[in-house]
C-alpha positions in Angstrom: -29.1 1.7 -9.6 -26.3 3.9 -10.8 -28.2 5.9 -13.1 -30.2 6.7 -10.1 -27.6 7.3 -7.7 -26.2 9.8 -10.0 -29.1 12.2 -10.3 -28.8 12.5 -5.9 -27.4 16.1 -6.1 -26.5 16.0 -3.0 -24.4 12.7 -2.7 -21.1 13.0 -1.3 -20.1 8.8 -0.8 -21.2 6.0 -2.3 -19.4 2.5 -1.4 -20.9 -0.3 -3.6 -18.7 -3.5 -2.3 -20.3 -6.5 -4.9 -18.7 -6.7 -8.3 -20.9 -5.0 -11.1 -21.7 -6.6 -14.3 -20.9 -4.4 -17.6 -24.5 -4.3 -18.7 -25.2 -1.7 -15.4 -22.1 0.1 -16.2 -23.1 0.6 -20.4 -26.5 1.4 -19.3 -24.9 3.9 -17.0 -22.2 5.6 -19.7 -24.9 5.6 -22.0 -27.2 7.7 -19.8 -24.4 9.6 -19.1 -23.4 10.3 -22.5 -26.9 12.3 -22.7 -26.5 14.7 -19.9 -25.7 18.3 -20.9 -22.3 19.8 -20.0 -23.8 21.6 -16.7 -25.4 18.6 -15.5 -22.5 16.1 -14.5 -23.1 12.8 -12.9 -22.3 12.7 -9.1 -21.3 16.6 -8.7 -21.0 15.9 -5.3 -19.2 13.3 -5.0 -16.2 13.0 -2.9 -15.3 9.2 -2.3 -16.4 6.3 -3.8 -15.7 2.8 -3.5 -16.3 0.1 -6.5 -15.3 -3.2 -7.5 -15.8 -2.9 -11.7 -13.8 -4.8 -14.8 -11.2 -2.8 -16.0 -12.4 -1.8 -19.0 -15.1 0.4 -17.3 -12.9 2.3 -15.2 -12.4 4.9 -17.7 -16.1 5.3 -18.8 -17.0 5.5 -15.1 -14.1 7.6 -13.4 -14.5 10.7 -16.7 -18.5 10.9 -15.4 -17.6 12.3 -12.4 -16.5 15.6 -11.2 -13.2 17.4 -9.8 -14.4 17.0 -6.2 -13.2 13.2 -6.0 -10.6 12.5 -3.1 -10.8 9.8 -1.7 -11.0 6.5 -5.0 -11.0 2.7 -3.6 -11.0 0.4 -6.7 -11.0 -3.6 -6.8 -10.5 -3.9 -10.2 -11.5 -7.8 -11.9 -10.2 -8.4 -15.5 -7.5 -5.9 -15.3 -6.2 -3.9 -18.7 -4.0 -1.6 -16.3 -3.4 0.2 -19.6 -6.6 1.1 -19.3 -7.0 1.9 -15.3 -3.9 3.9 -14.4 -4.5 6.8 -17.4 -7.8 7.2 -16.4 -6.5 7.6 -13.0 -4.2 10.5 -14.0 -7.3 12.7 -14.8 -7.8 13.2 -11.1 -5.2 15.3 -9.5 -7.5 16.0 -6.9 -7.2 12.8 -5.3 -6.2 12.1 -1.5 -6.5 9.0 -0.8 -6.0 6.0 -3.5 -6.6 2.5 -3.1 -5.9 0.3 -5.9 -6.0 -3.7 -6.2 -5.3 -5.8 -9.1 -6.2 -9.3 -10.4 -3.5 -11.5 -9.6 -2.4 -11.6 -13.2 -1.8 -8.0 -13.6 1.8 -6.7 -14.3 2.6 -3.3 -14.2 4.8 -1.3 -16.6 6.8 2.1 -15.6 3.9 4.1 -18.0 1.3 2.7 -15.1 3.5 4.1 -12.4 4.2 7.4 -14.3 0.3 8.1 -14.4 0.3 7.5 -10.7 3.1 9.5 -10.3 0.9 13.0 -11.8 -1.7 12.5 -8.4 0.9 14.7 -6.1 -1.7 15.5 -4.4 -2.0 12.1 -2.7 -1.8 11.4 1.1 -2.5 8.1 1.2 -1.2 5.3 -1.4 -2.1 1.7 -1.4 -1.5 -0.5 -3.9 -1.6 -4.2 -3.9 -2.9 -8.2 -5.8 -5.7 -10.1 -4.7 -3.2 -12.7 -4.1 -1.3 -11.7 -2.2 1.8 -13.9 -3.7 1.3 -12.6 -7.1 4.5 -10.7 -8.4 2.7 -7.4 -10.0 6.3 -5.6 -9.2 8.5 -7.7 -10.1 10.3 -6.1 -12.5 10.5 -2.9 -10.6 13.9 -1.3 -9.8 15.5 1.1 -7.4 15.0 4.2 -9.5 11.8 3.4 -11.0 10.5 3.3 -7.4 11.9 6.6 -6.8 10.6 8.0 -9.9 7.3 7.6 -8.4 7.7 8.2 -4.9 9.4 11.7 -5.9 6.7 13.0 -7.1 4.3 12.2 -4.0 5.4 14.6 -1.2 2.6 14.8 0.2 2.2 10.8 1.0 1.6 10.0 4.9 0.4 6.3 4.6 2.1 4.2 1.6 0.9 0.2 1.2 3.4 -1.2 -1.6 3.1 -4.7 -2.4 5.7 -7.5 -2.7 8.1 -7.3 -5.4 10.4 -10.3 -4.8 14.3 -9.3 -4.0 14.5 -6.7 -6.3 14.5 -3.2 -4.0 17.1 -2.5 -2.3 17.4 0.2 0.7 18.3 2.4 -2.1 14.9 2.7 -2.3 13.9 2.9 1.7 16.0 5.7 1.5 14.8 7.6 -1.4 11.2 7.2 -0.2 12.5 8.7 3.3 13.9 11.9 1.1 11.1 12.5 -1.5 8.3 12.0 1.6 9.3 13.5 4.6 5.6 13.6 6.4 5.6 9.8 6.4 3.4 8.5 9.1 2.5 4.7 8.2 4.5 2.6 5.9 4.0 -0.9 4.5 6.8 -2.1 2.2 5.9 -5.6 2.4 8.9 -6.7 -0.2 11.8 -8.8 1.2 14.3 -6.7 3.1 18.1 -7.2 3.9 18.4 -5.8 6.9 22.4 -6.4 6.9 22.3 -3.5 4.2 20.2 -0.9 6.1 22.4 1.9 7.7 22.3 4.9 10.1 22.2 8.2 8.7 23.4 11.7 10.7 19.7 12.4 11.1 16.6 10.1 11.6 15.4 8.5 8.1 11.5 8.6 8.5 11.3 11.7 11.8 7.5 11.3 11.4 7.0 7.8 10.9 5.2 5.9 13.4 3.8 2.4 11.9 6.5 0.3 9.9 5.2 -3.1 8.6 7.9 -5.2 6.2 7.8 -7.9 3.7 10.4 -10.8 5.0 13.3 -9.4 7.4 16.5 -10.8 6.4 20.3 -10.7 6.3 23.1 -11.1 3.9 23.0 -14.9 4.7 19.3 -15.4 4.1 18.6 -16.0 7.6 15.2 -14.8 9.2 16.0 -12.3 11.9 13.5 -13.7 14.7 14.2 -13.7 18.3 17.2 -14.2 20.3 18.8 -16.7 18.5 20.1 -14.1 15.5 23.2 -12.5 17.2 22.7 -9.2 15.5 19.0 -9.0 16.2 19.3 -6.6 19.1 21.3 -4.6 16.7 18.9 -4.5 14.1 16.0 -3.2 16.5 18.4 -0.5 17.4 19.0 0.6 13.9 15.2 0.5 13.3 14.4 2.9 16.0 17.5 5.4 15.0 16.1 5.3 11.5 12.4 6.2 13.2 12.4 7.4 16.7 8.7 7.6 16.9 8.5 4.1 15.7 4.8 2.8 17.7 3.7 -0.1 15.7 6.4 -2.5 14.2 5.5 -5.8 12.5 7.1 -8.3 9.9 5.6 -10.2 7.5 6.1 -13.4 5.5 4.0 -15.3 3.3 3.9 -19.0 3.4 1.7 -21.8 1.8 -1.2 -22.9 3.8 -3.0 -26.3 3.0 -5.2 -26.3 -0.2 -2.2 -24.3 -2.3 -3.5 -21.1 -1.1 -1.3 -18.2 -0.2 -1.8 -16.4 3.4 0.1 -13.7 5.0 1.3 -13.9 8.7 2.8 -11.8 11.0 5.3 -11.7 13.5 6.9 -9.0 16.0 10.2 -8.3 15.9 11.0 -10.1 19.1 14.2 -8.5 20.4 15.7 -6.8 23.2 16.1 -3.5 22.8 16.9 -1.8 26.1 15.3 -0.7 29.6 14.2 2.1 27.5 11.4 0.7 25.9 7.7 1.4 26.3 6.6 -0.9 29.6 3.4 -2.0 27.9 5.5 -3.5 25.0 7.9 -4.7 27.6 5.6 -7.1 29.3 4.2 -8.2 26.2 6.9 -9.5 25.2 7.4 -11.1 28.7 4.3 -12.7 28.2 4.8 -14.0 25.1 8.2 -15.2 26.2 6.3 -17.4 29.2 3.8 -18.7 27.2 6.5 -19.6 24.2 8.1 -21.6 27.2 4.8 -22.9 28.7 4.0 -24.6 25.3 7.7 -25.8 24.7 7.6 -28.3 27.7 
């Protein structure tokens, strides 16, 4: 099918969401291989969506052309020595969506070959499980080693990475992108460690989604029981004053062993001067929190 596909001149997407085996994807390189210099596969093609073994994703992202944007990758089997260079021969690239085998671990020469796409608008990055601790071993400035060379970024998805960012790097990614719309940094925060600054943090940003919301005692900051929770939702929304869509996520073990993410709204009081709408959704969810507690 792919050797096919990549004789349609005039194909501009192609989303193939089943895993493909290698045999398709030699047959394919090997066809390729053939083709003289002015006949490229895919010259038309401007996103593409696959979910191949690692060890492919070179063979099949050097076959097509410059025009790529838009690259959504599921990669099985992953040799991320293998993925992220191949990755840095498209600095065209707009929009990049990368996830890992739950085994993968990334080094800072994967992140570096990210870092060259500056072109990118739209980042997300993240494990098929979505416990797995890909990151772990990422630091403060290796984080802002990549984010500062992504101006461009208006959506970012990073992935858990256990306690080890700080708000060193909230901070660094509110500097080195400044058109930041949508952000998921779904790590653990300590929120006792966030601060004001003289001018919003993120001026643009209008979804925040987090990893765990914490303080410096390691308690969840849920509802009206934390004493500084009303402080905290004020801090947010002087960080981002356009703040729409708020949410904060944990992960906990559901039955079978399996891993499941689940969220929960920051369920403060903020002031009269929030929107109505959310206002009476969280009076509802108040009443029926009651309702179910007698």
């Amino acid at each position: 099918m792919l050797i096919i596909l990549s004789n349609y001149v005039s194909l501009e997407e192609l989303y193939i969401n089943e895993w493909l085996e290698e045999e398709a994807f030699e047959q394919y390189e090997e066809r390729c291989s053939r083709r003289s210099p002015g006949s490229p596969c895919f010259p038309k093609l401007r996103k593409l969506s696959m979910i191949p073994s690692s060890g492919l994703v070179a063979s099949l992202l050097s076959s097509v052309t410059g025009n790529l944007v838009d690259l959504r990758l599921a990669v099985v089997h992953t040799d991320q020595q293998i993925v992220c260079p191949a990755l840095s021969h498209l600095p065209g690239i707009v929009h990049l969506e990368l996830e890992f085998s739950d085994d993968t671990v990334f080094s800072a020469a994967d992140l570096d070959h990210l870092s060259k796409l500056s072109k990118l608008e739209s980042l997300r990055l993240g494990c098929m499980d979505a416990a797995a601790g890909c990151y772990d071993w990422l630091t403060d400035q290796q984080f802002e080693q990549l984010i500062a060379k992504l101006p461009q970024l208006r959506h970012l998805v990073f992935p858990s990475v256990g306690k080890v960012l700080t708000f060193v790097a909230v901070e660094s990614l509110a500097r080195s992108c400044p058109l930041l719309e949508k952000c998921e940094l779904l790590w653990e925060h300590d929120l006792s460690t966030w601060h004001a600054s003289e001018a919003p943090l993120f001026p643009n940003l209008e979804t925040l989604h987090l990893g765990q919301a914490k303080d410096h005692d390691d308690k969840e900051i849920w509802g009206f029981r934390h004493a500084e929770a009303g402080n905290y939702a004020r801090l947010l929304r002087t960080l981002a004053p356009r703040l729409k869509d708020l949410c904060v996520r944990f992960n906990r073990r559901l039955s079978g062993g399996k891993s499941g993410p689940t969220k929960k709204a920051l369920d403060v009081d903020i002031d009269e001067e929030i929107d109505p709408d959310l206002w009476e959704a969280r009076m509802r969810r108040m009443r029926d929190r009651y309702a179910r507690a007698r």
